[in-house]
N, C-alpha and C positions, 0 to 999 in steps of 0.2 A: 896180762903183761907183767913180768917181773920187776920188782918196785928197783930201783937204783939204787946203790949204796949211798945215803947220805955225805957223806966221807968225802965219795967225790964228784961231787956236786959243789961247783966252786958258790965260792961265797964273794960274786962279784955281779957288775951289771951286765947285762946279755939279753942274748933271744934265743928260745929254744923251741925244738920241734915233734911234733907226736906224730909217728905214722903208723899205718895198718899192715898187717900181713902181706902184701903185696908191694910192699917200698911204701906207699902213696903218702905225702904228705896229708894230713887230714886235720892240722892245729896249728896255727904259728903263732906265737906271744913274746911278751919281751918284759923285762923285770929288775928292776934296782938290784934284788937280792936272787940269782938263780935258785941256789940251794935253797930259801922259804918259799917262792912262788912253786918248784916243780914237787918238793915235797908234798906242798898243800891238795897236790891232785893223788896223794895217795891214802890222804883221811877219810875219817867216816862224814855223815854226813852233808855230801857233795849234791848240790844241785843235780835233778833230772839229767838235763840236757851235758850238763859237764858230767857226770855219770857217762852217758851215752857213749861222748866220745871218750872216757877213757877203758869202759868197755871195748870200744871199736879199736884200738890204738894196738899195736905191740911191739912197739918201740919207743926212747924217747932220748934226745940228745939235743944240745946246747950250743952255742958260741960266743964266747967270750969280746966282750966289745970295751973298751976306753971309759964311756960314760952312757949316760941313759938316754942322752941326744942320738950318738952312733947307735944304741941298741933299736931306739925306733925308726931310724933311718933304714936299719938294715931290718926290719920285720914288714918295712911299706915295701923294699924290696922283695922279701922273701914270699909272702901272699900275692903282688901282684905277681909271681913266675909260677907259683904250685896253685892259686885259687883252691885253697883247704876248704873243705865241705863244711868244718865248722865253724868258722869265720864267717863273722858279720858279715855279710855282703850285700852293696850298694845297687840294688835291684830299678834298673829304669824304664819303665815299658815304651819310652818314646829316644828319639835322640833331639834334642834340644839342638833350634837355629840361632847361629852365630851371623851377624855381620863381619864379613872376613874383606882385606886389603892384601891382593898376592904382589907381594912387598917383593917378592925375586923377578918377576916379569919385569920386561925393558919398560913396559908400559903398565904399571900397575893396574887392576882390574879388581871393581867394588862388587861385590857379588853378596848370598846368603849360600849358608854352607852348613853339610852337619858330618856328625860324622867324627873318625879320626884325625886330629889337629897335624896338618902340614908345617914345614920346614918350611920358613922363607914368606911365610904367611902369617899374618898379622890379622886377631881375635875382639871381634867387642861381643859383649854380650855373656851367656847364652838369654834367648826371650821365651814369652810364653808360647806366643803367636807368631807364625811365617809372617802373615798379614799386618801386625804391627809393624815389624821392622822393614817389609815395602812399604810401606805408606811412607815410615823416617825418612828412608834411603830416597825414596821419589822427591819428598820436599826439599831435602839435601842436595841435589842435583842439580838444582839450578844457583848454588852458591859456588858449590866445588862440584863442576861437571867432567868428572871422570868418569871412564869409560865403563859401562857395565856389559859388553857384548862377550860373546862367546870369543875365543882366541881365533875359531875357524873364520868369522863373520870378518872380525878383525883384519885376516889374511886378503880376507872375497875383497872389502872393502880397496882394501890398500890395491891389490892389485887393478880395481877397474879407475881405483885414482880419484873416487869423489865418496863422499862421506854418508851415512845411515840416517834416517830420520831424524834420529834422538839429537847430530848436531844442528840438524837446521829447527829443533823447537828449541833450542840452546841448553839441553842436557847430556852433551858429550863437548868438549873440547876440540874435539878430531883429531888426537895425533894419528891416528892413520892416515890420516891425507899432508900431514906436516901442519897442522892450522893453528899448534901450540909447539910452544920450545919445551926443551926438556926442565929446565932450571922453573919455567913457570907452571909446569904440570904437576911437577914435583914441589911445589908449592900448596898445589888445590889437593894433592894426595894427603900432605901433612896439614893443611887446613881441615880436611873430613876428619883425619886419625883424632888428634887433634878434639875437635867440635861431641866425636865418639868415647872419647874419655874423658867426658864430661868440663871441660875447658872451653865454657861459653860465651862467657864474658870478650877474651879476648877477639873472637870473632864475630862479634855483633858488634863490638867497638868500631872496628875496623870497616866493616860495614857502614856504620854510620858517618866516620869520618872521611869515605870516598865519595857519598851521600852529597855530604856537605859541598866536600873540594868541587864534584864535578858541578854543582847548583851552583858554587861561585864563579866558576869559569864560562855558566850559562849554559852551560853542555846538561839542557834538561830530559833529553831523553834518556841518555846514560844515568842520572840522576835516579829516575822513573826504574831502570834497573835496579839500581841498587837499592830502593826502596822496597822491589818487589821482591826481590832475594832476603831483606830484610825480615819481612813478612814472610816469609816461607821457614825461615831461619827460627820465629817467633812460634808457627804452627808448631814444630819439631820440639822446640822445647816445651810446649803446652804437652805433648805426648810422655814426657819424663814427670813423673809426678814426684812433686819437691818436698821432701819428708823432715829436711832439719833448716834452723836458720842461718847456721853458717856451712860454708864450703867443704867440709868435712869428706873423707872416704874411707868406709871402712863397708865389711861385709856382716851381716847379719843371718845367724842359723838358729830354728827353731824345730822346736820335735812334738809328735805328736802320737799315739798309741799304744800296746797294750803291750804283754811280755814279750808277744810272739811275732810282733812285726810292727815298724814304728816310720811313720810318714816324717820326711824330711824337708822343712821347704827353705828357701837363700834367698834373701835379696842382695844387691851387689848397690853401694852409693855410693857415686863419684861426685863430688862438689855440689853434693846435697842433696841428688837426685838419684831416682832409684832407674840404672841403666842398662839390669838383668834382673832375669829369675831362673832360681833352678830347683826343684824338686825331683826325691825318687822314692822308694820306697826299702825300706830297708830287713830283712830277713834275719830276725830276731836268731841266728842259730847257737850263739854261745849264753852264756848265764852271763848277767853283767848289770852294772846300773846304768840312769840315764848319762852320769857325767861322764863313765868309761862310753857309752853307745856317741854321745860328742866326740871326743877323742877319736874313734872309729872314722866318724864322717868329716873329720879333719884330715886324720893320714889319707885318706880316700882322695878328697875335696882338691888338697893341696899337696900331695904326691906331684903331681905333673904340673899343675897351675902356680903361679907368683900370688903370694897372698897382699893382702893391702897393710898397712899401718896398724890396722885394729880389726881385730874381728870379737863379734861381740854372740854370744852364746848364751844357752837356755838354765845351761847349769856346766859350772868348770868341770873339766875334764880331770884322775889326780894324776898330781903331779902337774900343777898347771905352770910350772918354772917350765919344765922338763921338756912339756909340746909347745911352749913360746921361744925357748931356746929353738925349736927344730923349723919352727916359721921364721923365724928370725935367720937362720941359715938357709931358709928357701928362699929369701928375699935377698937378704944380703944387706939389711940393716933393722933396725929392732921393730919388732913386734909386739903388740901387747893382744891378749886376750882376757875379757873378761864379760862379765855379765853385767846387764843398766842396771840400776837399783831406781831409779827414777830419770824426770824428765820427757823430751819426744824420740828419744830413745828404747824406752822402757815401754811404751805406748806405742812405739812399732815393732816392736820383741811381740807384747801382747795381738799386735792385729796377726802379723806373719802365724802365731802359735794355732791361732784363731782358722786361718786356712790351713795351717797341715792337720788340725783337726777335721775339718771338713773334707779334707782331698781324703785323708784317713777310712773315714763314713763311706766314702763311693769307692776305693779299693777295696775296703772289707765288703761290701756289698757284690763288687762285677769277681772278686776273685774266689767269695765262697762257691759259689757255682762250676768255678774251675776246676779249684782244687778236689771239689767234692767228685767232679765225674772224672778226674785224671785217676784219682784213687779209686774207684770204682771198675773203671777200666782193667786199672790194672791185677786188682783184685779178680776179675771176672777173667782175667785172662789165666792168671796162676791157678783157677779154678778150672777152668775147662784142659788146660794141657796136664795138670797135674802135677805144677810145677811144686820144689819144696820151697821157694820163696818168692815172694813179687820179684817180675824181669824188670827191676827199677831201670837194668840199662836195655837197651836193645839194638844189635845189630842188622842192617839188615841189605842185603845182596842182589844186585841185577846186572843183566848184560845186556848188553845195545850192538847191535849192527844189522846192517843192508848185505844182503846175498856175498857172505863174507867178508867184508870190506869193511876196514878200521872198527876192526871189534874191540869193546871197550867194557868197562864194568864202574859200578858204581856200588861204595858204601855209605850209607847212611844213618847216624845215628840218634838213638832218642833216649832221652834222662830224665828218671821220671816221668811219662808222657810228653814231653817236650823234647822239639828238634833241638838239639844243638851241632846246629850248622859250622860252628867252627872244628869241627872236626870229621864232619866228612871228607873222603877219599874219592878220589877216581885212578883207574889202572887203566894201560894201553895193554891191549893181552900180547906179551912175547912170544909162547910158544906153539901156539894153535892155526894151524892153518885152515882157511875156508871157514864155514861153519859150522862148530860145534860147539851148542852152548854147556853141552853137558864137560867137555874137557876144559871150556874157558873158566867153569864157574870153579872145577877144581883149581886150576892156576889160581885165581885170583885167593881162595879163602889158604891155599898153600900161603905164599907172600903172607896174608895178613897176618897168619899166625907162627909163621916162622919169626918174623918183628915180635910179634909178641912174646914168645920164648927167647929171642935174643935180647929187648928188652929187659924181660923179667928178673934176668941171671945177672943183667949188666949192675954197677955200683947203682945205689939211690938217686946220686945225685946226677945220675948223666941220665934216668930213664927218664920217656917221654911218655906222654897220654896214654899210649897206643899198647904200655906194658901192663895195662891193666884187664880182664878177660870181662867178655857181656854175660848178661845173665840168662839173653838168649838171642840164638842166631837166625832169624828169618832169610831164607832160601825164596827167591821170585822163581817158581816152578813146580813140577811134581814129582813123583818120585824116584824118576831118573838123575833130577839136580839133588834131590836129599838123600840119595845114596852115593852122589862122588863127595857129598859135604859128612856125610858119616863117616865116609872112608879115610877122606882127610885128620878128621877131630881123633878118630882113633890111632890113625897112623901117630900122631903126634902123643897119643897119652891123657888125650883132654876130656875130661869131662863138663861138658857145657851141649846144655838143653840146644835142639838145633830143630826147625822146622821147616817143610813146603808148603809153600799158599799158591795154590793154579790159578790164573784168572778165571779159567773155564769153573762156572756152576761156586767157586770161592771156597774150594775142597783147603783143608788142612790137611797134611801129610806129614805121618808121626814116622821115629824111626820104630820097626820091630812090630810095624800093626798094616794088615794088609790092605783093610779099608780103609779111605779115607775119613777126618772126620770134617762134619757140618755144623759148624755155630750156626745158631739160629740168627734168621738175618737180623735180630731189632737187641742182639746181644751187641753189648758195650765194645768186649771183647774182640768181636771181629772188627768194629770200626778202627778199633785201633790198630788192630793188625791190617786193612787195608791201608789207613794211612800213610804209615809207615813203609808198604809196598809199594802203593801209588809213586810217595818223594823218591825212593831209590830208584823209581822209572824214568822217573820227571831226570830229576839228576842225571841217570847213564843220557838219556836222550840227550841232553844240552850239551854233552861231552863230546857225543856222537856227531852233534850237527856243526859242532865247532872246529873237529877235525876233516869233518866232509869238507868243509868251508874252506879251511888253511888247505886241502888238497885242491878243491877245484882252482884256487888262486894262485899254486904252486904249477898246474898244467898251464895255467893260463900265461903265466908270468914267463915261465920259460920256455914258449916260444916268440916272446917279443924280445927283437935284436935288442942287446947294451944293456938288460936287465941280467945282472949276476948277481950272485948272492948274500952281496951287502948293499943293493941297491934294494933286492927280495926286504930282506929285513928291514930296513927304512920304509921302506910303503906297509909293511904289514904292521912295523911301530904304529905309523902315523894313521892309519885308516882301520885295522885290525880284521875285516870283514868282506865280503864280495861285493855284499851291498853296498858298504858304504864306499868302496872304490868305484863301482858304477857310478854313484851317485856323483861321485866328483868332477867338475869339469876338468876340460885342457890344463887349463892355469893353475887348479889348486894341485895337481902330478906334476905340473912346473917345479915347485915349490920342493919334490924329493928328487927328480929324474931331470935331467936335462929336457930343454921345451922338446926336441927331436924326438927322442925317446918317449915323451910322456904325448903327444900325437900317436905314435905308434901304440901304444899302450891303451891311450883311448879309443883305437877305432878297435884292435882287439875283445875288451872288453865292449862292444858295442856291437862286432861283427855278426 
């Protein structure tokens, strides 16, 4: 990479970007002084891994920002849109259960949840255990008995008019049957929210003082309720273990590891009590210290999330004005970070450190084995095809259909040895009629790599994933599919390794060699080339059976009178499936179709 003109390299605060040959962002950072941070990657003496990537780099440009708040505002943006290879990255091998309140339903609903955080839905947690947070939510239930049922149960209910188990042991309210007002259900919602963010006091008071009332009025079995609700109330907070002696919230982050990868773990304390945990593990890939790798798991942490008052860390991040300012504007009023020097502070810094050292110990231990045979794999694979470098990426091609019918194809990709499922593809083949998988498979790698060359050519900043080329293409087939797939690669000018793998006998098929070849079956190499085969199977097929599905529901649907094409799509929103339309009674087709219509509908699907 050609070094920049010092000159012009502004001498202000910003973020700037290193990419590779191929547009890719592959480095985002941000810096008080551009002109000294981006100079400094072109001195002697540079870290390995910062080496690495500015060997890998061949380009490098900047943007000019206000202050050092906007510059790491705009780098938490910039990495989560490009996820640069050599940025830290916050590695989780699980997804952590949230107690979640869907705050948008007419009828709010308390449920556990994971996953990507909805609009309109309201967050406690994330915990360690599923198990822990049913057990809370169960003894919660009988103070603030909100509904926990499925939306569908919900409908079943309402429409046969009487209520679910869960109300007659007094763990639902029933507004499905009308058995609660709105104003007092909405009451028991913001009583749980409420009790969940750590606000306990208030609710045990209250408790007691209905206790009391109803014992003076001689209403002692009501009494005997709210007693018992008391104690369930009392269980729930025995499950919060209470870590300070006053009401206090703030979050706690500690680290744990070595250059090359460093366990993260969180406690979350709300009015003293500790009401999450979060851990992940973190992918040491830039050179850095432990206060810069804090700072990392801040912009990460609290990118998306509201941080508390205080959060308190293992070692400041610099510039620790710089990331209190940027909390402090995630909040929306001020923020302190800092580290305990003493007290029961310091001594829960110390126990948390104490487990990401531990989680640490059992990572290094389940991932040295991983990592060891992924590389080996791959190794063993550039060995037997003769490839010039490990196919760190791999693409890899199949086609699905029944005696010509909704033919379809499937790509799939793997990085590193690893799926990464967010970027697999599926195609509906356009121009093939009947059955031919040898012309469908050429459509489909045409498309893929026309994108790619249109891609590639396009500006930096509009290209997607997909402008990036594999390092090799596996073909589900023989030599008939790896000569419309050579044909294609050549047509276009490309050079990129391409193969067939037949199920029959697990032949390889090279281009320009007549014979097939045989890895040995207890070679590394092939298992990962069937893997790889197998998911693009798996994949086309689920594609296949999804549009067999939405067709058999399209013949069905349109011979039932009064179903047209916006009534079609409301039943395929609401039910998605054949099955799950069979499965439907009268009442819940009521619910998209007039009751007429959905009798007609039902004996159809029944017929």
């Amino acid at each position: 990479m050609q070094r920049p003109v010092t000159a012009e390299i502004p001498d202000a605060p910003g973020t700037y970007l290193f990419r590779d040959r191929d547009g890719r962002v592959i480095y985002v950072g941000k810096a008080k002084s551009l002109r000294k941070r981006v100079v400094g990657y072109f001195g002697r003496d540079l870290h390995p891994r910062t080496q690495a990537m500015v060997d890998a780099a061949d380009a490098v440009e900047w943007i000019v920002t206000p202050s050092e708040v906007e510059a790491l505002m705009l780098e938490y943006s910039l990495i989560k849109q490009h996820r640069p290879r050599f940025n830290v990255r916050l590695r989780d091998d699980k997804s952590y259960p949230y107690l979640a309140i869907t705050r948008s339903d007419e009828w709010p609903r308390a449920r556990v949840m994971r996953g990507k955080k909805r609009r309109g839905t309201e967050y406690f947690g994330p915990y360690a255990h599923t198990y822990a947070i049913r057990k809370t939510l169960d003894l919660l239930l009988r103070t603030f008995p909100v509904r926990t049922c499925s939306d569908t149960m919900f409908r079943r209910q309402a429409a046969q008019g009487r209520p679910c188990l869960l109300y007659h042991i007094e763990k639902c309210a029933g507004p499905c049957v009308g058995e609660v007002t709105r104003e007092e259900y909405a009451r028991m919602v913001d009583g749980l929210a409420a009790f969940l963010r750590g606000e306990t006091e208030a609710v045990t008071e209250e408790l007691r003082d209905r206790m009391t009332a109803a014992a003076e009025r001689l209403e002692f079995e009501q009494a005997a309720r709210y007693r018992d609700r008391l104690a369930d109330i009392e269980r729930a907070l025995e499950r919060q273990e209470v870590v300070t002696d006053r009401p206090e919230d703030f979050d706690l982050i500690a680290v744990a590891g070595d250059d090359l990868e460093t366990a993260v773990q969180a406690l979350f304390v709300r009015r003293g009590r500790v009401v999450g945990r979060w851990g992940t593990i973190v992918d040491r890939v830039e050179e850095m210290s432990t206060g810069e790798l804090v700072g990392a798991v801040l912009r990460e942490r609290y990118g998306e999330e509201r941080p508390p008052r205080e959060v308190l860390v293992a070692e400041l991040p610099p510039d620790p004005d710089t990331w209190a300012g940027w909390l402090t504007e995630r909040r929306g009023s001020r923020v302190s970070v800092r580290v305990p020097r003493r007290g029961s502070k310091r001594r829960l810094l110390e126990t948390a450190t104490a487990n990401a050292r531990e989680e640490f110990a059992r990572h290094r231990l389940r991932r040295q084995s991983d990592h060891n045979a992924r590389a080996r794999a791959l190794r063993s694979l550039q060995d037997v095809l003769g490839l010039p470098e490990a196919p760190l990426r791999i693409e890899a091609f199949d086609i699905s259909t029944l005696q010509g019918t909704n033919t379809v194809a499937s790509m799939v990709v793997m990085e590193d040895g690893l799926p990464r499922r967010s970027e697999y593809r599926r195609f509906r083949i356009r121009t093939v009629a009947g059955q031919d998988d040898f012309a469908a498979m050429e459509e489909v790698l045409r498309r893929r790599f026309e994108a790619y060359l249109r891609d590639r050519d396009a500006p930096a900043e509009t290209r997607r994933r997909f402008a990036y080329p594999p390092s090799l293409v596996v073909i589900d087939g023989g030599a008939g599919q790896l000569g419309r797939a050579v044909s294609v690669l050549d047509g276009f000018g490309l050079d990129i390794p391409v193969i067939g793998l037949a199920k029959r006998m697990e032949e390889v098929y090279l281009p320009d060699r007549p014979e097939p070849l045989r890895i040995p079956r207890d070679a590394e190499a092939l298992y990962l080339l069937q893997r790889i085969r197998d998911e693009a199977h798996r994949f086309a097929v689920a594609y296949h059976r999804t549009l067999r599905s939405k067709r058999m529901i399209d013949s069905i649907l349109d011979d039932v009178p009064g179903v047209g094409p916006a009534r079609k799509r409301a039943l395929l929103r609401r039910f998605g499936s054949l099955r799950r339309l069979r499965e439907a009674d009268p009442e819940e087709l009521a619910e998209v179709v007039p009751a007429r219509v959905a009798q007609d509908l039902y004996a159809a699907l029944h017929g």
